[in-house]
N, C-alpha and C positions, 0 to 999 in steps of 0.2 A: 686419474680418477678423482683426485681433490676436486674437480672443477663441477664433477659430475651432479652431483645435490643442487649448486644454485642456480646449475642451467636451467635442471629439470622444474626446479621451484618457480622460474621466469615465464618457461612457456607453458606450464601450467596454468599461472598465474594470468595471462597476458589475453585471455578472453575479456578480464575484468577491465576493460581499458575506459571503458564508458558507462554512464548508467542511462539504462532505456527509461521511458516515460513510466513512471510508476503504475499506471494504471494500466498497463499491459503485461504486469508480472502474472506469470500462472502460479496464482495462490493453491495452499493445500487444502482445500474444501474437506469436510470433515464426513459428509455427507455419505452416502453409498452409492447411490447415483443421483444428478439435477434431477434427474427424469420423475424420478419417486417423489419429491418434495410436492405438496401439498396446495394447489394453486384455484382450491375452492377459496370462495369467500366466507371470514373468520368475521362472525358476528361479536367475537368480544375484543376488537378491535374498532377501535373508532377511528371510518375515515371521512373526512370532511367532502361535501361537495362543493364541484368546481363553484365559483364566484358564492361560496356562502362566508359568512364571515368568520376570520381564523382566532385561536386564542392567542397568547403573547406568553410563551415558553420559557423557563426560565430556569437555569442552572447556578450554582455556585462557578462550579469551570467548566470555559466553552474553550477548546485549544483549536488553533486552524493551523496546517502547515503554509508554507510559505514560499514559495522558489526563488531563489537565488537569479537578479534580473529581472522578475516582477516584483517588485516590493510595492510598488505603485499601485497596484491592488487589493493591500490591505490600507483601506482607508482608514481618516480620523474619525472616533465615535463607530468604528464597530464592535460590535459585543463581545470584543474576547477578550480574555483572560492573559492567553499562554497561546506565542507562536513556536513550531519548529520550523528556524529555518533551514530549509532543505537545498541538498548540495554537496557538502561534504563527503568525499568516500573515501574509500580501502582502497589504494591504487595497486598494479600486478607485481610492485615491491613489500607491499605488505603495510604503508605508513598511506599517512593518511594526508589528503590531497583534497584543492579544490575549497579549502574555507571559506565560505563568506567573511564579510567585513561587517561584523553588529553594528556598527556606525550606518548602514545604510537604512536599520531601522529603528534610529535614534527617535524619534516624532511617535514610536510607541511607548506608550506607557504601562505595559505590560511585563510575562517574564516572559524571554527569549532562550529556547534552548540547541544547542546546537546541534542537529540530525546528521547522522552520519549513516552510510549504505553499506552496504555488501552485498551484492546479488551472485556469486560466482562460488557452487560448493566448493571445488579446489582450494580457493581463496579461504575460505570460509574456514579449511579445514587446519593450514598450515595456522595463519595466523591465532588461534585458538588454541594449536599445538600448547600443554604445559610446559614453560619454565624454555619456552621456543626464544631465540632473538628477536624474530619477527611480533612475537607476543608482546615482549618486556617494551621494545621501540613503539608498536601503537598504541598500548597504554599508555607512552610517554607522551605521547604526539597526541592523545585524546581527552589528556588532563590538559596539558601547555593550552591547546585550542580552547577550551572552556571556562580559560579563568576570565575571561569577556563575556562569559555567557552567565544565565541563570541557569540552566543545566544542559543534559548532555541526550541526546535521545536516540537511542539506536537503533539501527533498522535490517536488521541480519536476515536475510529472508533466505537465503539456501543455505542453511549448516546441515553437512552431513549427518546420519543419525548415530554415525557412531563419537560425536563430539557434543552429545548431549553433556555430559559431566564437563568436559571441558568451560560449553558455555557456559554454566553456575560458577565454575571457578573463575571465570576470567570478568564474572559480574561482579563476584565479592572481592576482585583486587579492583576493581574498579571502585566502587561502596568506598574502599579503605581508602584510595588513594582519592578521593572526590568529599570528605565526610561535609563540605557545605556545600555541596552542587546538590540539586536534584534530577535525580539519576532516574532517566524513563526506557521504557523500550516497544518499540510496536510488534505486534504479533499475529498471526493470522488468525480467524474468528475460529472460534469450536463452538458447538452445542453439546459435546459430549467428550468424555475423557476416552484419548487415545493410547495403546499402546507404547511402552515405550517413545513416546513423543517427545523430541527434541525442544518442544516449547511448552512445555508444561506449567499451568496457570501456576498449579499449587507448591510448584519446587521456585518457580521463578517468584513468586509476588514478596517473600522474606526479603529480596533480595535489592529490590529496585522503589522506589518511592511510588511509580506511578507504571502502568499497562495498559500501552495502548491500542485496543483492541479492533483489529482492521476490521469492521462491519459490512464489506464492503467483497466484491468480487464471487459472488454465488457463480451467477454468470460470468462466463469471459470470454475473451476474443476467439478460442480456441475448442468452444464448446458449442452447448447447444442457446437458440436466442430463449432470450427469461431476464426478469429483471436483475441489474447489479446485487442489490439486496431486496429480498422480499420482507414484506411487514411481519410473516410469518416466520419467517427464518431470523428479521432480526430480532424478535421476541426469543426464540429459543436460544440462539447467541447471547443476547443480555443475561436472560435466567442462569445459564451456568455462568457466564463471565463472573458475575455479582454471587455466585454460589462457592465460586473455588478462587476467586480474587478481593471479593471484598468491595463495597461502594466506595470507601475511602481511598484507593488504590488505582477504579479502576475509570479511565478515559476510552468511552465508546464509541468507534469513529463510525463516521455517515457520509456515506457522497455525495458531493455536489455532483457527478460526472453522470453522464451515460454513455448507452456502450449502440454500438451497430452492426448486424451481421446480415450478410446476402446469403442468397438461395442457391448463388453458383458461384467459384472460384474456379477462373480459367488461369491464373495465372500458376503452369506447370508444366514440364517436360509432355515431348510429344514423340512416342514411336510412330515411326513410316507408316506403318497403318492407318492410325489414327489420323495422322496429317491430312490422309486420302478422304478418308471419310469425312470429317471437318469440310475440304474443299467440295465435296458431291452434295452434303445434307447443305452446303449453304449456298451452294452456286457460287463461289468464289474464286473471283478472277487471280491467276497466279501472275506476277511479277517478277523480274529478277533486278535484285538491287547491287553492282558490282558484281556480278556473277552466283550471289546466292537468290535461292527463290523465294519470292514473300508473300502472304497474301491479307487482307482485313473482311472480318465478317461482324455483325451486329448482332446480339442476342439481346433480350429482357432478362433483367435482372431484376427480383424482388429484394427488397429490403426492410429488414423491423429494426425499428425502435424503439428503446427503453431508458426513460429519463427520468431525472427528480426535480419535481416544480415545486411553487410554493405548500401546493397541498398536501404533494407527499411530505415532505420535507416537516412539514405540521403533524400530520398522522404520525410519523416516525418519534420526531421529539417529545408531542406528548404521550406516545407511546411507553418510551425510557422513564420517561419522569415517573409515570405510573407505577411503574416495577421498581421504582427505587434508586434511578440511575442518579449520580449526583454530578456526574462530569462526560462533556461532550467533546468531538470534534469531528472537527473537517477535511476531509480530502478531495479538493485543497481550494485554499481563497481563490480566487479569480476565474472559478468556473461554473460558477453557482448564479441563479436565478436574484437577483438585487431585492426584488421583494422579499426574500425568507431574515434578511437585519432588521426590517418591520414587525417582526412575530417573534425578538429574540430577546431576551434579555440575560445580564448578569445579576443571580439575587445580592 
């Protein structure tokens, strides 16, 4: 039975083997449903029209993440501040894996911090464990990694809810054991205090230097079509962020990205039934390939899209500024429209 604990910990552990594309995480929308969110036009929002002329936006901090592999697209002369380079994670041992080499972005003149993931609650739950091996080891392994770095910036997106307390304590041994790093964390957007909430603006902001606020995934791959972020929802996001974290605290993120959803998804299991029918409604010639049957049919597929140009991209920022936002960023460089470094500035 000795063996029994860190078999269980392994294949537990062992979904976390890779980190999907960020921007297919299913965030915790704060919401009650997408559906209800408010999709009239908000006359006390200023948005620019297309080819009219934009203003030139300007922040104290603009932070952009970065990936590990493209560094090449964070050019020289763009307006940032503060990158995370992204890459870093919590491997299904519990230590930490996959470093970038800061040297690949020596030619910035900036501060560089180093982003680390965890998308796997299991993962999530052991290594958090108080006073756990696996705890004391990636604390270790998450100082060591950042004495390269200007700070450390963590990206925990599935903690269990019952490892709320845990994550405060495992931020304030991190505080202690980092007292010159500046110590950040991303978090998923709220417009409003949740119960019990494992990422709670007002327990975590004591604790971290800076919060970085995912503005980002209203809509997702897995819902209904609607924009990434709406102008209207990012305004209630900002309001509370800036209410229960503070402008000095807090980094607003905005995407560069959009998202795309069709009208039909055929790719699923099929009962005999259905198979039938499929072949009748479409006239479909049956095949056998090696001895199984096959057949191909054509449908239309409708498709929306929802993306961020230079204009939204302007609407949003002077948006922020309006309400007081002092610090920006981006998810992520190299996906974004080249016009919006025309309209940016560092004050």
């Amino acid at each position: 039975m000795k063996y029994f604990f860190p078999l269980l910990f392994i294949i537990l552990l062992s979904t976390c083997a890779g980190i999907p594309e960020k921007t297919e995480i299913v965030t915790e929308i704060d919401t009650e449903t997408v559906e209800n969110i408010e999709i009239e036009e908000d006359l006390s929002i200023f948005i620019p029209e297309p080819e009219s002329d934009l203003p030139i936006t300007s922040f104290p901090e603009i932070w952009g993440y970065v990936i590990a592999g493209q560094e090449s697209a964070l050019r020289r002369g763009f307006p940032i501040t503060d990158v995370g380079y992204f890459g870093a994670e919590v491997n299904m041992y519990g230590r930490l894996a996959n470093v970038p080499n800061r040297q690949n972005l020596s030619s910035f003149n900036g501060r560089v911090h180093l982003a680390v993931t965890c998308f796997n609650y299991a993962l999530s739950y052991f290594v958090l464990l108080p006073e756990s091996p696996q705890r004391a080891l990636l604390i270790n392994d998450l100082v060591a990694a950042t004495r390269n770095f200007d700070g450390l910036n963590l990206d925990f997106e599935n903690i269990p809810p019952m490892s709320g307390d845990a994550f405060l304590s495992f931020l304030r041994e991190l505080r202690a054991a980092m007292p010159d790093k500046i110590l950040s964390v991303a978090l998923y957007a709220r417009t409003r205090t949740i119960t019990n909430d494992v990422y709670d603006y007002e327990k975590i902001a004591p604790l971290v230097d800076r919060i970085f606020v995912m503005g980002y995934d209203l809509h997702w791959s897995g819902g209904p079509a609607g924009p990434v972020a709406s102008l209207q929802w990012g305004r209630d996001v900002a309001n509370y962020s800036l209410r229960t974290i503070g402008a000095e605290k807090l980094v607003l993120g905005i995407p560069f990205y959009g998202r795309a959803w069709a009208d039909q998804n055929h790719h699923r299991a099929l009962v005999y039934p259905t198979t039938q029918r499929l072949i009748e409604t479409y006239n479909a010639e049956v095949k056998r390939e090696n001895g199984i049957p096959t057949f191909n049919y054509n449908v239309n597929i409708g498709v929306t899209v929802y993306f961020e140009d230079v204009y939204s991209l302007s609407a949003r920022m002077e948006l922020y500024k309006s309400l007081g936002v002092r610090a920006i960023g981006f998810w992520r460089i190299g996906q974004e429209t080249p016009q919006v470094w025309n309209i940016l500035r560092v004050e």
